[in-house]
Every structure is written in structure tokens, then in C-alpha cells.
C-alpha positions as CSV (number, residue, x, y, z in Angstrom):
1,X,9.8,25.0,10.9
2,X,10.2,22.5,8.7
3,X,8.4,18.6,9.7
4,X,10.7,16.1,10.5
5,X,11.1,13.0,8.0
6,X,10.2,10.1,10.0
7,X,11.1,7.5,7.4
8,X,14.3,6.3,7.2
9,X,16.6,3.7,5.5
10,X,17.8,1.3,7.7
11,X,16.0,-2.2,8.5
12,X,17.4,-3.3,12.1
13,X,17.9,-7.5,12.3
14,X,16.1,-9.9,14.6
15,X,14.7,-7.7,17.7
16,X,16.4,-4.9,17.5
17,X,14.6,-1.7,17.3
18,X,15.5,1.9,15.8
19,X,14.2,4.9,17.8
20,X,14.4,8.3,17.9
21,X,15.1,10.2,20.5
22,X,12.6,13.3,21.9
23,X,14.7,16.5,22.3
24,X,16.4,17.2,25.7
25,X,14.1,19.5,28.0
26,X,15.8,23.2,28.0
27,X,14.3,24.8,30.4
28,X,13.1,23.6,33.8
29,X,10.0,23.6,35.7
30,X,10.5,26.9,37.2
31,X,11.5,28.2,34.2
32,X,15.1,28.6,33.8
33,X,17.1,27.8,30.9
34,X,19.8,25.2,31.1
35,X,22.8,24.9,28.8
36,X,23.6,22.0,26.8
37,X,26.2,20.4,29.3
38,X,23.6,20.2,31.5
39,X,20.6,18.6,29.7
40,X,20.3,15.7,30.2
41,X,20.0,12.7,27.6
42,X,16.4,11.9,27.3
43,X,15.2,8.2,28.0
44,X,12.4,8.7,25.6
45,X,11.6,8.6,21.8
46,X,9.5,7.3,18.8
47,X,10.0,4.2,17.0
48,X,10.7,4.5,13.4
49,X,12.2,1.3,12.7
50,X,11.7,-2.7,13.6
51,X,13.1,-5.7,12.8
52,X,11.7,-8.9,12.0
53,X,11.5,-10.6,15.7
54,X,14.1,-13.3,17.7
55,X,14.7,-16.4,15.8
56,X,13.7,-18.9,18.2
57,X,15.2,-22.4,18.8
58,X,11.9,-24.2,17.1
59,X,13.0,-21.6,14.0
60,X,9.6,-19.1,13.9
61,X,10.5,-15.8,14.7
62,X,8.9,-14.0,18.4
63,X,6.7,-11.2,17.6
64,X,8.0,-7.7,18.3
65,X,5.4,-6.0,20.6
66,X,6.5,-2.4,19.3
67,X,5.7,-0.4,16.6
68,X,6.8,1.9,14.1
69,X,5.1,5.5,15.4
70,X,5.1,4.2,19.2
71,X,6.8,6.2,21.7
72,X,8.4,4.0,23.9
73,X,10.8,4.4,27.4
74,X,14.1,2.8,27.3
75,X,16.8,2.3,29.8
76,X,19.6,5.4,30.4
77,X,22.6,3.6,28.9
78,X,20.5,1.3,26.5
79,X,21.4,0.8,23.2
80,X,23.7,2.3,20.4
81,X,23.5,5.6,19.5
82,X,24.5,6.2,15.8
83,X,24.2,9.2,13.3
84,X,22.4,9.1,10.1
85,X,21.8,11.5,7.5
86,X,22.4,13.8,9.8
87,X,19.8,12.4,12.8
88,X,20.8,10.8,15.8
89,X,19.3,8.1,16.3
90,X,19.5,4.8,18.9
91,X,19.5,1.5,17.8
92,X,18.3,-1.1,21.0
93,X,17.0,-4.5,21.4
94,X,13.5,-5.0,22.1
95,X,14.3,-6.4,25.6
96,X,16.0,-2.9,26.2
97,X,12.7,-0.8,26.0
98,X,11.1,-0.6,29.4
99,X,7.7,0.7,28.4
100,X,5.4,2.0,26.1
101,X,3.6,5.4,26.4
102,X,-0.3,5.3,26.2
103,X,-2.0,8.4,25.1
């Protein structure tokens, strides 16, 4: 199986942060396979893009506390999901990730 590109052309504005999402789970604990209508959308996925940080009113820019390579939680209906190059990928503000996964 062929490794995933995880670079990608796009450079998100202000806070807003470009993720990818983990695939769906397709089979369940006990170990039965579920079809694609009912997986559900997953709420996870690795950061592959950032942008520069919030212009503030005093004109510096916030820091973003993200990363590209972090795998980060973000809210069920967060966000803009867009298609590129063939990916799916989400586009969300920062203030839209809920957490970020510590190994």
C-alpha cells in the first residue's frame, strides 16, 4: 500500500487550520463490519496545514497553538469539508479544534 502524501498545496489565512481526517472505523468492537451509510464521520485527524495566526486589534498576529503533524479532536459539524487532489480534506478555525491528542 502506497504512503499517503502528507504535503499539500494550500496555505489556509489567519487561524484557520487544514486537517485531515482519520478513516471511519469499519468494523465494531465486537467485530462486525458496518457499511458505509452507517460509519460514522470521524471527529479526528492530522494537521497538515496552518495559517499565519488572528490579526489582532494592536496588529501582531496570536500564535496558533497547532501544528502541522498534530492530531488534533474537532467538533462534529466543525468546519468545511473540501476535496483536493483527490483527498478530502477539512478546513476549520483554530477555535473549532477541541483538543490535541498526546501520545
Amino acid at each position: 500500500m502506497a504512503k499517503k502524501e502528507t504535503t499539500i498545496n494550500l496555505r489556509p489565512l489567519d487561524d484557520r487550520v487544514v486537517v485531515e481526517p482519520l478513516e471511519a472505523e469499519e468494523k465494531t468492537a465486537g467485530g462486525l463490519y458496518l457499511p458505509d451509510s452507517a460509519q460514522e464521520k470521524p471527529q479526528r485527524g492530522t494537521v497538515i496545514a496552518v495559517g499565519v495566526g488572528k490579526l489582532l486589534d494592536n496588529g501582531n498576529r496570536s500564535e496558533i497553538s497547532v501544528a502541522v503533524g498534530d492530531e488534533v479532536i474537532y467538533g462534529k459539524y466543525s468546519g468545511s469539508d473540501v476535496e483536493v487532489n483527490g483527498r478530502e480534506i477539512k478546513i476549520l478555525r483554530e477555535s473549532d479544534i477541541l483538543a490535541k491528542v498526546v501520545k
